[in-house]
Residue, then its C-alpha position, 0 to 999 in steps of 0.5 A: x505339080x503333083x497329079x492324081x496319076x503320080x499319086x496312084x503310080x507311086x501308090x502302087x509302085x511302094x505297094x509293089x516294092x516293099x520287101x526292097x530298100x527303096x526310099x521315096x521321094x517326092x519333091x521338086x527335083x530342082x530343090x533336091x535336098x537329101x542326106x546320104x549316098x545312093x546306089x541307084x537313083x531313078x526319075x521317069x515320066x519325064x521328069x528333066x523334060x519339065x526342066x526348060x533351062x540346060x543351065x539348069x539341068x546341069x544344076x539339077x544333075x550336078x546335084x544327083x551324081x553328088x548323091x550317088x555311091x561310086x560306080x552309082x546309076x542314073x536312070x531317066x527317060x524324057x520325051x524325045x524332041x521328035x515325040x514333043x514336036x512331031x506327035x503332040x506338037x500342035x495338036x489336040x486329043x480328046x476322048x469321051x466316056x460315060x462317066x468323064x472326058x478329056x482335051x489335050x491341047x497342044x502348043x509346040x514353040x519351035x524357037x524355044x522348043x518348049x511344048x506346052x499342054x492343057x490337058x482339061x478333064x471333066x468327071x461326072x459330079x452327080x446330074x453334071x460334070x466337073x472340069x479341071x485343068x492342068x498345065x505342063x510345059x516340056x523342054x524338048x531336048x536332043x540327046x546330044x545335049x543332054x549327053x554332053x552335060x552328063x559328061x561335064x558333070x563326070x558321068x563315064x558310061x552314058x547309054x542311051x536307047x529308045x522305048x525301054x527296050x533294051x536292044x532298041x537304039x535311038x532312032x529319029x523317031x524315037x518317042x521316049x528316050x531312055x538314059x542310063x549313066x554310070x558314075x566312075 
C-alpha cells in the first residue's frame, strides 16, 4: 500500500539526490523483480515489519543479497517489538486541527505479535470534512530472529544499533532498530 507520505518522501528524497546514481524503486518488495547488481540497497520505514512470515522474510532477503555486488550493503530499519508492543500496543492517538484530524488505533496480537493499526483521517472538503482510512499490519520481531535469518542467507557482517544513531546500542526499549549487513 502506497501512502500519500511515501509519495511525498520519495518526492522529496529523488529531488535531493539527483547529482548521484540512485535508481528508485517502488514495488512490492515480496515480488522483487530487478536486473543487475547493487552496491547498496536500502528499505526504511519499516519496510520488513509488513512482512508478517519469517519464511517469508527469508524469501524477500534471500532475494536482495542475490542483487547485491560482492562486499554489497543492506540497510533497513523495523520497528522494534518493544515500540510495537509497548507504545502503540493497544492504544489510540488522535489529534485535531483546523483544517484535518486523525485517529490511530491500535491492536497489538500477543500470540501472533502481529500490530494492526487504523489510522482514520478527516480533511476538510469545502463546508465538511472527509474521511479516509488506512490499514497496516506489522510483525514485531526480535532481533535475534531477524539476525539469524541474514546469517543463513550469507550475510558476514551484521550490525545492529538503535534510532539511527550510530554509537547508540540496542537497548530493551529501543524504538527502531536499525540493521546494516554486509555480504561477504
Amino acid at each position: 500500500m502506497t501512502t500519500l507520505i511515501d509519495v511525498v518522501y520519495c518526492s522529496n528524497c529523488r529531488q535531493k539526490t539527483t547529482q548521484y546514481n540512485i535508481k528508485w524503486i517502488n514495488q512490492d518488495i515480496r515480488c522483487l523483480q530487478l536486473k543487475g547488481k547493487f552496491d547498496c540497497v536500502i528499505c526504511p520505514c519499516d519496510g520488513f515489519n509488513y512482512i508478517t512470515e519469517i519464511d517469508e522474510l527469508k524469501t524477500v532477503l534471500g532475494k536482495i543479497i542475490n542483487l547485491l555486488n560482492d562486499e554489497g550493503l543492506l540497510i533497513f530499519d523495523i520497528s522494534s517489538k518493544y515500540k510495537l508492543s509497548n507504545i502503540l500496543g493497544n492504544n489510540t492517538f488522535a489529534e485535531s486541527f483546523e483544517d484535518n484530524a486523525y485517529i490511530w488505533e491500535n491492536f497489538y496480537d500477543d500470540t501472533d505479535q502481529i500490530c494492526e493499526f487504523e489510522v482514520t483521517t478527516f480533511e476538510r472538503d469545502g463546508l465538511g470534512f472527509r474521511r479516509y482510512i488506512e490499514y497496516h499490519r506489522q510483525k514485531a520481531y526480535d532481533a535475534s530472529s531477524i539476525e539469524k535469518v541474514l546469517e543463513e542467507i550469507g550475510f558476514e557482517k551484521i550490525n545492529i544499533t538503535s534510532d539511527y544513531t550510530q554509537d547508540s546500542q540496542m537497548q530493551n526499549n529501543s524504538e527502531r532498530l536499525v540493521f546494516t549487513c554486509f555480504k561477504g
